[in-house]
C-alpha positions as CSV (number, residue, x, y, z in Angstrom):
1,X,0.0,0.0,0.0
2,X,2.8,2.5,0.8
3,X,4.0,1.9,-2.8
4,X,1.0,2.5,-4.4
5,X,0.9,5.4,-1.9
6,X,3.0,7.8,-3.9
7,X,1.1,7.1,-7.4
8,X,-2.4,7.7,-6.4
9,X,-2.0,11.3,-6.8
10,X,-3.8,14.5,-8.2
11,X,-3.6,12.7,-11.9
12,X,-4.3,9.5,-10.6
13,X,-8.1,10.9,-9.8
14,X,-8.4,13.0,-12.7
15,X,-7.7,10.2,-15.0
16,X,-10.7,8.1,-13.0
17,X,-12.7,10.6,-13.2
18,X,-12.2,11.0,-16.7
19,X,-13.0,7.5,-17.3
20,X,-16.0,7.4,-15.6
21,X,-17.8,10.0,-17.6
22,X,-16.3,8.8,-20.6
23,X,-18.1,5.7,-19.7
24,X,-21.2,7.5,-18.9
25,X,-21.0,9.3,-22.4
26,X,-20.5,5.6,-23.7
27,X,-23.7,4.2,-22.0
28,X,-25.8,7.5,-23.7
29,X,-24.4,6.4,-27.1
30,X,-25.6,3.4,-27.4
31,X,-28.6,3.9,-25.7
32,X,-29.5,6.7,-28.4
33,X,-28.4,4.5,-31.0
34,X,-31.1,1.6,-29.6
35,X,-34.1,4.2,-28.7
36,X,-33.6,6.0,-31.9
37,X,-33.6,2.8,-34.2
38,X,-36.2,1.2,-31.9
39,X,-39.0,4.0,-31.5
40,X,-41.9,3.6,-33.4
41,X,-42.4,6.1,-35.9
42,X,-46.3,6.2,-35.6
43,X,-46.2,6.6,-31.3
44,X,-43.9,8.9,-31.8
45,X,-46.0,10.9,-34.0
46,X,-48.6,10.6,-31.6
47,X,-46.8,12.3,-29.2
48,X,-45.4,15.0,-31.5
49,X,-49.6,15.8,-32.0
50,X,-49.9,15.6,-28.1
51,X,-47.3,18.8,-27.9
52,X,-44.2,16.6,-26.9
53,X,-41.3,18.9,-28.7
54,X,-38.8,15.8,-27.7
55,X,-41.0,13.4,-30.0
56,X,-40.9,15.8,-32.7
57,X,-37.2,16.3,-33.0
58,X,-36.9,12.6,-32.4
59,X,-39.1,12.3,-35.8
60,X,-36.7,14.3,-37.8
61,X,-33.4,12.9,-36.6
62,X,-34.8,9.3,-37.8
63,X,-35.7,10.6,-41.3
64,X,-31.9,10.1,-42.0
65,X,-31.0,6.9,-40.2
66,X,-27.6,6.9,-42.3
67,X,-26.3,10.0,-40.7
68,X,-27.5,9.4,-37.5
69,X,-26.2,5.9,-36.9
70,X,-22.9,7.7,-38.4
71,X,-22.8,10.4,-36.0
72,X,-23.5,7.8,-32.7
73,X,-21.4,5.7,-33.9
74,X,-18.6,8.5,-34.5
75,X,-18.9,10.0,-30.8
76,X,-19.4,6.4,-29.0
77,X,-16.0,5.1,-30.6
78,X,-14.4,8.2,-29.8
79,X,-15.7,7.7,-25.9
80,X,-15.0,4.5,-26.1
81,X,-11.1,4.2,-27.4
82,X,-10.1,7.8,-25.2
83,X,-11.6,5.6,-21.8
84,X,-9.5,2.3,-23.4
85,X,-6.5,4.8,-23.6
86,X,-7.0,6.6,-20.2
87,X,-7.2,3.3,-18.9
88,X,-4.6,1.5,-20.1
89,X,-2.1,4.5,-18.9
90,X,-3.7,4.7,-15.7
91,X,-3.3,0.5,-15.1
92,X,0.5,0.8,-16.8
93,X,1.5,3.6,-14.7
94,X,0.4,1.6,-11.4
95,X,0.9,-2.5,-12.5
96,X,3.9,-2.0,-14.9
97,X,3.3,-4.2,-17.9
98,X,0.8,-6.1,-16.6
99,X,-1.7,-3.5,-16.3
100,X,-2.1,-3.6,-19.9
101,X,-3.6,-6.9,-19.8
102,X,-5.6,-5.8,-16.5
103,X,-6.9,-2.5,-18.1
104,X,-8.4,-4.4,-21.0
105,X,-10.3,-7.0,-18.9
106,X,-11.5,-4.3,-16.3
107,X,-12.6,-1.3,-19.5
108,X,-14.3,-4.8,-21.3
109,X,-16.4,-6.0,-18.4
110,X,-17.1,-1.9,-17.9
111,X,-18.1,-1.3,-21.1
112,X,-20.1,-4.0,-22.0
113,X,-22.3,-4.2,-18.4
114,X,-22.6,-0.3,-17.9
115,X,-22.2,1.6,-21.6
116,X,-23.6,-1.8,-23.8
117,X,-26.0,-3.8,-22.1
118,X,-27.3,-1.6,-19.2
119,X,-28.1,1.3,-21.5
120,X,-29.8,-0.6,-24.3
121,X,-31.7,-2.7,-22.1
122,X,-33.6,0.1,-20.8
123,X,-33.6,2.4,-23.8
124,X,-35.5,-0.9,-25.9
125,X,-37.8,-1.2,-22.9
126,X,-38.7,2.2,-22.9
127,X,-38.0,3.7,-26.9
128,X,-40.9,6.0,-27.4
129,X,-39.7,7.7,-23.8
130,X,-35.9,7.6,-24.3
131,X,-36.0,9.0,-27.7
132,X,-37.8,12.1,-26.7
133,X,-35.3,12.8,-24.0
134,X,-32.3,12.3,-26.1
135,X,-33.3,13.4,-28.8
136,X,-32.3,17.3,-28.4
137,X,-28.7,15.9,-27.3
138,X,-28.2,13.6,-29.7
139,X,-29.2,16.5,-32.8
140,X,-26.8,18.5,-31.7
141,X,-24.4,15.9,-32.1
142,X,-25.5,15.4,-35.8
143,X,-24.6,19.4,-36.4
144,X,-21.4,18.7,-34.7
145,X,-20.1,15.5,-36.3
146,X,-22.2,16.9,-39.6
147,X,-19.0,17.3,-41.7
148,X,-17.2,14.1,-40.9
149,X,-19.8,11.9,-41.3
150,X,-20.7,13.3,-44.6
151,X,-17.1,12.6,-45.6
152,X,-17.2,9.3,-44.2
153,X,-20.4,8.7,-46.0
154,X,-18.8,9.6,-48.9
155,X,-16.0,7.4,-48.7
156,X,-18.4,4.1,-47.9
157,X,-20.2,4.7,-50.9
158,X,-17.1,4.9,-53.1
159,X,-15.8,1.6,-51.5
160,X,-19.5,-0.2,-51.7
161,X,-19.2,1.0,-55.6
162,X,-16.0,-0.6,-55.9
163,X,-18.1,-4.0,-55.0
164,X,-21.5,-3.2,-57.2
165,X,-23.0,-2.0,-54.3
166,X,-24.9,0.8,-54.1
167,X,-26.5,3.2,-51.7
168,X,-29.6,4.9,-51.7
169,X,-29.8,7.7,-49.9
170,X,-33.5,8.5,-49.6
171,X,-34.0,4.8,-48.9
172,X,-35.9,3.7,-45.6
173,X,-35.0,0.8,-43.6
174,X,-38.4,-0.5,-44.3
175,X,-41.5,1.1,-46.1
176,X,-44.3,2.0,-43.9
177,X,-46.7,-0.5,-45.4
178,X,-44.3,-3.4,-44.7
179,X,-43.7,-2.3,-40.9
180,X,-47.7,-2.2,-40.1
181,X,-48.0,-5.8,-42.2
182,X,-45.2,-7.7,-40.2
183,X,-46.0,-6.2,-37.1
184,X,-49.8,-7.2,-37.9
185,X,-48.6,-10.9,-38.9
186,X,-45.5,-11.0,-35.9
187,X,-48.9,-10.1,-33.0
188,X,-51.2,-12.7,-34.7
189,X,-48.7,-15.3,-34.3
190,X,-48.0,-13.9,-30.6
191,X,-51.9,-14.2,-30.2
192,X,-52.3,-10.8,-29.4
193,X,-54.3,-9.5,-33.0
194,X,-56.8,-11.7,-33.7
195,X,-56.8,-13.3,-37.4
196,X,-60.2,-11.8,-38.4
197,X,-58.8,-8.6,-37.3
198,X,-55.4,-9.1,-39.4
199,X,-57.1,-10.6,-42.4
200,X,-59.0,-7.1,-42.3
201,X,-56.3,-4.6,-42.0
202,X,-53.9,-6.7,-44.4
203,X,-56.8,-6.5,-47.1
204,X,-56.4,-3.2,-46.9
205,X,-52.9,-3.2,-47.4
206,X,-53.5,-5.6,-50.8
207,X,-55.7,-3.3,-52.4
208,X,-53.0,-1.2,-54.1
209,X,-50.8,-5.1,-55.1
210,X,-54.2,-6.4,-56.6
211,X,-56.3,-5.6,-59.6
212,X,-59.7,-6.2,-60.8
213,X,-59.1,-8.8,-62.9
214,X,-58.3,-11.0,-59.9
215,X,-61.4,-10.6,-58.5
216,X,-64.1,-9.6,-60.8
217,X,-67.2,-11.6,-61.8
218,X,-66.3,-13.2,-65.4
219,X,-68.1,-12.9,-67.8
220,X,-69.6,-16.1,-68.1
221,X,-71.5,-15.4,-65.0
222,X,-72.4,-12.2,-66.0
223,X,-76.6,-12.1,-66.0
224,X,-77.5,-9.4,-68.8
225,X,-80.7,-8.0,-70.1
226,X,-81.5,-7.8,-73.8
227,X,-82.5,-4.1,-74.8
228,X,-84.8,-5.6,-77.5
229,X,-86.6,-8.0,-75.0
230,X,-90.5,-7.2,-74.7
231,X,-90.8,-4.7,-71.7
232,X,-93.0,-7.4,-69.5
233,X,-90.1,-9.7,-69.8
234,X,-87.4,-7.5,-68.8
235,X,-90.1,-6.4,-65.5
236,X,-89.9,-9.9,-64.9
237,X,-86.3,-10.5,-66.0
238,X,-85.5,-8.1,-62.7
239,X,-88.1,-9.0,-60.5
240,X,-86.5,-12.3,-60.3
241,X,-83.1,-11.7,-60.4
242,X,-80.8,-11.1,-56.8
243,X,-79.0,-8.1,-58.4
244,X,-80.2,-4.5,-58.1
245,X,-78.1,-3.6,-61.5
246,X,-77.9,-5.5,-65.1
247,X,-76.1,-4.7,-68.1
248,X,-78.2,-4.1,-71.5
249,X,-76.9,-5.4,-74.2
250,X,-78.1,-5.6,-77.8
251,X,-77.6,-8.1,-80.5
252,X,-73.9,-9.4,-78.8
253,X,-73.7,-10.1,-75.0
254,X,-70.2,-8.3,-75.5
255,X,-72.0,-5.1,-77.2
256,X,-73.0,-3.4,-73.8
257,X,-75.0,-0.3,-74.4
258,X,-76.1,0.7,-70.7
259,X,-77.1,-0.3,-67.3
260,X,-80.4,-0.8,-66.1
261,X,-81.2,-0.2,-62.4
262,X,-84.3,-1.7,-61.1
263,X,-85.4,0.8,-59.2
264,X,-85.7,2.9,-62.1
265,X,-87.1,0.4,-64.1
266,X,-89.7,-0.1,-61.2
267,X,-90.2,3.7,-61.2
268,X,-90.9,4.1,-65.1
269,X,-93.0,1.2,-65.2
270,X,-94.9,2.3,-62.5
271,X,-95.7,5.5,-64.4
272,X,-97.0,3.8,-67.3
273,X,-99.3,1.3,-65.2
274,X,-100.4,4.1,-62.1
275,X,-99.5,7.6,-63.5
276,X,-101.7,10.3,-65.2
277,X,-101.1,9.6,-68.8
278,X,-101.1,5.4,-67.9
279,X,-101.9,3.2,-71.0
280,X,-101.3,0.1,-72.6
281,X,-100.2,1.3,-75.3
282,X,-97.3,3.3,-73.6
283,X,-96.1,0.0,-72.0
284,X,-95.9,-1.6,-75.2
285,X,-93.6,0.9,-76.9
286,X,-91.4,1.2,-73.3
287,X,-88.0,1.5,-74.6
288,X,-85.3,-0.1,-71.5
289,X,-82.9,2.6,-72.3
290,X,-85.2,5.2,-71.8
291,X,-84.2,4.7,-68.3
292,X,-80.6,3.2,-68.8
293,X,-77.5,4.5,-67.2
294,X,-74.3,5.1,-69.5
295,X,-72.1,1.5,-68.8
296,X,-68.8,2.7,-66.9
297,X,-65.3,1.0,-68.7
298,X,-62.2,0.3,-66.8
299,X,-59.5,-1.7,-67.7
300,X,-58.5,-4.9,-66.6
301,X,-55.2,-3.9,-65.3
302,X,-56.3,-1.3,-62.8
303,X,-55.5,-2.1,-59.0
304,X,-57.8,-2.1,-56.6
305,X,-57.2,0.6,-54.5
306,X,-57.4,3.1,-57.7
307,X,-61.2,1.3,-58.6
308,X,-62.7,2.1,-55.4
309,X,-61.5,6.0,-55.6
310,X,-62.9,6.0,-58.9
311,X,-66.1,4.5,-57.5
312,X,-65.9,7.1,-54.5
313,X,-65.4,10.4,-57.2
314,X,-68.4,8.9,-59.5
315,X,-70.3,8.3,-56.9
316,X,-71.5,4.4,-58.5
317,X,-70.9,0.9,-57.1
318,X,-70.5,-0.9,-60.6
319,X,-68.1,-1.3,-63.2
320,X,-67.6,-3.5,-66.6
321,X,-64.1,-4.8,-66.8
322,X,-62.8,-5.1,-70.3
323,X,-59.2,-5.9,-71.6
324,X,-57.0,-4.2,-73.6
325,X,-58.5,-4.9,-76.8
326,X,-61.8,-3.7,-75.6
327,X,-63.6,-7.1,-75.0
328,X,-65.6,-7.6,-72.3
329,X,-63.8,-9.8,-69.7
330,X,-66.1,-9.4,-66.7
331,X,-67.9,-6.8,-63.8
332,X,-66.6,-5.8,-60.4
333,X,-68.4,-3.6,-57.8
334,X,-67.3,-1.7,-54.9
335,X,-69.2,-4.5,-52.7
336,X,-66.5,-7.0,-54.3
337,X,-63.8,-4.2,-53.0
338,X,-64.7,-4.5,-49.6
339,X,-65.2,-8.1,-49.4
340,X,-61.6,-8.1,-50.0
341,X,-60.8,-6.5,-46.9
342,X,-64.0,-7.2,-44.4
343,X,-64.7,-10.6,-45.8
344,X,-68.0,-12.3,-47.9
345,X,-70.9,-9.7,-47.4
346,X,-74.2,-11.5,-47.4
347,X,-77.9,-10.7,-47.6
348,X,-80.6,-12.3,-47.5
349,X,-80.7,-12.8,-51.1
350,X,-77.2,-14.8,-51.0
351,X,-78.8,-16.5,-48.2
352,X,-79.0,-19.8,-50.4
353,X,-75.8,-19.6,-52.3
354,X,-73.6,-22.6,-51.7
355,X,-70.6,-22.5,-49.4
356,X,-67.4,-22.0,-51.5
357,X,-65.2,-24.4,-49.0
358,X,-66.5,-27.0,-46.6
359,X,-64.8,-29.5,-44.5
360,X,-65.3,-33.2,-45.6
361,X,-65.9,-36.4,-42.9
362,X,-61.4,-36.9,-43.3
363,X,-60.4,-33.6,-42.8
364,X,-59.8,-32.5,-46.2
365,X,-61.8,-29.4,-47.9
366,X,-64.2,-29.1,-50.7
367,X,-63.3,-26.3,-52.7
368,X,-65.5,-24.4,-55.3
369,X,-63.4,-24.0,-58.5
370,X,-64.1,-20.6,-59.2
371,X,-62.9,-19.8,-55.6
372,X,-59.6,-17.7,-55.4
373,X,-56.4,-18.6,-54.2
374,X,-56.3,-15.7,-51.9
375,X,-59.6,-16.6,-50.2
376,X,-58.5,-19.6,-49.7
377,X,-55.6,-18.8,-48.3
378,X,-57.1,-16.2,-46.2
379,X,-59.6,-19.1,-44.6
380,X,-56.9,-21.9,-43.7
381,X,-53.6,-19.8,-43.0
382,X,-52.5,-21.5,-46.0
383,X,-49.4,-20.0,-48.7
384,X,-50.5,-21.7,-52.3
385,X,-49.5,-19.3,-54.4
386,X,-51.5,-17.0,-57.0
387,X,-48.9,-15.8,-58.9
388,X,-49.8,-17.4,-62.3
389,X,-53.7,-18.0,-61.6
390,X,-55.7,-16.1,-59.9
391,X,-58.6,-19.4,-58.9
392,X,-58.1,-22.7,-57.3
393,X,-58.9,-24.5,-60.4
394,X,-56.9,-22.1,-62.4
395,X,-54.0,-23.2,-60.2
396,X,-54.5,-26.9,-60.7
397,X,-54.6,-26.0,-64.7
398,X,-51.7,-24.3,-64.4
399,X,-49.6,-27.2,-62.3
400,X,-51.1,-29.5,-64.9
401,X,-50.7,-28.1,-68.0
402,X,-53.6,-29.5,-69.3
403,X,-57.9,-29.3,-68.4
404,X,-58.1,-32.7,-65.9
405,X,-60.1,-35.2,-66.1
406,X,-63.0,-36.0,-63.8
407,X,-60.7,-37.8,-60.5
408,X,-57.8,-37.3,-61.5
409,X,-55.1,-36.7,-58.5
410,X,-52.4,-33.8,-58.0
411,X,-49.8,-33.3,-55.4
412,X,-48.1,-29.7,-55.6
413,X,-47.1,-26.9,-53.2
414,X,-47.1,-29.2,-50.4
415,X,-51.3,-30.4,-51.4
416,X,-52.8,-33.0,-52.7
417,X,-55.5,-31.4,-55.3
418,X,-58.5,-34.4,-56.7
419,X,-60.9,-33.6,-59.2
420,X,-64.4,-33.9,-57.8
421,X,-66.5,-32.9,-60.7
422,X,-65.7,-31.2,-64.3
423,X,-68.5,-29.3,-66.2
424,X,-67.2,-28.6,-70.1
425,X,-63.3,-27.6,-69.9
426,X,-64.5,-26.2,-66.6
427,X,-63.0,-27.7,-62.7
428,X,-65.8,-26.9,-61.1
429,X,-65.8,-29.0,-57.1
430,X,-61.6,-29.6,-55.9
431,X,-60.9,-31.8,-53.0
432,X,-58.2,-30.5,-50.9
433,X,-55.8,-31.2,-48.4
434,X,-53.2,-30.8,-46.9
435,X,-49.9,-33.3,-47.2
């Protein structure tokens, strides 16, 4: 002790001391670095609306993660090798040689419990709340370091060029859509969203990937009404039918001239029967497109998202769907929209329509055809794809490279796909199941 005596001196303190907050600059580093990179975005905003002035700075020192990461990084090396250095001189000047050895085992176990591990702990426990408070700190850091790591940003990029690689610097670490979709999928599979409530807000997300060819109404199923049709027949023609709205055609099915409504067919043809200048004579001569409305066009290719704006700004629910030649290829409404995000939207007119999917007596599902891939996949958790068709039997068509024959037996994408029943070059009933 009375050797040490002489060396523990004025220096000897001052170089602790030193260390110390060195460390403590260490441990606000890298527990920037974690709350800055860890805070959500969208809380953050929340509290930027709420008045907090920490949240909002926090917002725009993340729009640039590149040169924030590069100025944390920059002052938490510079902490971290100046304590290494104090501390090696301090352990040399008091243990000789070995207190090289001993200054790099004490700074390690230092570092990595009090400026690492202690620090980040607690900033990712608490990121929303630790951003805002460093936040003001840490952007005047960036204005500091601004010039360095702009140089040293400079030189990465030249060297990542040198290896084909290169930079964006507008890019984000992850697009807002993707972050709200994996978080959605990452709490399902923790239990805490539940998978109607996923299956919802991910529909959403879709509608801008999809178009309306993928889930129109084609055209074979398309009921129409024939302008030339005898006016008591088309009454009747609408009277029976589950749809409030039918195309017109005349002479071709694919020559659409308008679209009758039927409450203003009802309306007209209440006139002619009830109203002051009634007469059976009127009726006969009733023309259909008297009271037709002008058919609206879009193309095949337009995403789904963009088709219900348009049906938003024109203030209708239906659309004919042709290609790019012009030919009618099928209809889609905005009801057909929102099923894709809230699910199959019955009435009591759908009330008898036939279940596209039940379970069979060994486990295996029954599958509708014309069903699509996504539905199906929405309804089971399961990942066929629907990349190259957009139905389960245009899948099977596709895998088979041929129209199958009535019990015929696939196994693909991890399924075993049989032919239940085949109408014309149509696959009408599928049985499915898993392998």
């Amino acid at each position: 002790m009375s050797q040490l005596s002489p060396l523990i001196d004025t220096a000897f303190w001052i170089s602790a001391s030193a260390i110390l907050v060195l460390l403590i600059l260490s441990g606000f580093f890298s527990g920037s670095e974690t709350a800055l990179t860890a805070a959500s975005r969208g809380k953050l905003r929340a509290q930027a609306d709420k008045g907090s002035k920490g949240a909002e700075q926090a917002l725009k020192i993340t729009e640039d993660n590149e040169r924030l990461i590069g100025s944390v990084l920059l002052g938490n090396n510079l902490v971290n090798i100046l304590a290494a250095s104090l501390a090696t001189s301090l352990f040399t000047r008091l243990f000789g040689a070995n207190g090289v050895a001993l200054a790099t085992l004490v700074m390690t176990l230092l570092v990595l419990i009090f400026a690492e591990v202690l620090p980040k702990t607690y900033a990712i426990t608490n990121a929303e709340a630790a951003a805002a408070r460093v936040a003001p700190v840490v952007r005047l850091i960036i204005l500091i370091f601004a010039p360095i790591v702009s140089a040293v940003r400079a030189l990465v990029r030249g060297i990542l060029r040198l290896f084909g690689v290169r930079a964006d610097p507008e890019g984000h670490i992850l697009a807002v859509r993707e972050e709200i979709a994996g978080a959605i999928s990452l709490g399902h599979s923790e239990g805490v969203v539940e998978k109607e409530d996923r299956d919802r807000i991910l529909g959403a997300l879709d509608l801008g990937d999809r178009t309306v060819e993928e889930i129109m109404l084609h055209r074979s199923q398309i009921e129409m009404v024939d302008a030339d049709a005898d006016p008591e027949e088309i009454l009747s023609q609408l009277l029976q039918s589950r749809y409030t709205r039918l195309p017109v055609f005349r002479g071709d099915p694919d020559n659409i001239i308008g679209v009758i409504h039927a409450k203003d067919l009802l309306r007209a043809m209440d006139r002619l029967m009830r109203g002051p200048e009634a007469s059976e004579a009127a009726l006969k001569v009733f023309r259909v497109l008297d009271v037709a409305m002008k058919p609206y066009f879009v193309p095949e290719t337009t995403t789904l998202d963009d088709q219900m704006r348009q049906f938003l700004r024109r203030h209708t629910h239906f659309a004919l769907v042709v290609d790019e030649y012009g030919s009618l290829q099928g209809l889609i409404t905005l009801e057909d929209i929102l099923e894709e995000i809230v699910g199959e939207i019955t009435d009591e007119y759908d009330a008898g329509d036939g279940q596209p999917m039940a379970r069979d007596a060994d486990g295996s599902f029954l599958v509708d055809g014309a069903m699509t891939i996504r539905d199906l996949n929405r309804a089971n958790d399961w990942n066929l794809p629907d990349d190259e068709a957009v139905t389960v039997a245009g899948l099977v068509i596709h895998e088979a490279q041929s129209i199958p024959e009535m019990g015929r037996v696939f196994t693909f994408h991890g399924f075993r796909f049989e032919v239940r029943e085949r109408i014309d070059n149509r696959l009408t009933l599928l049985k499915i199941r898993p392998i």
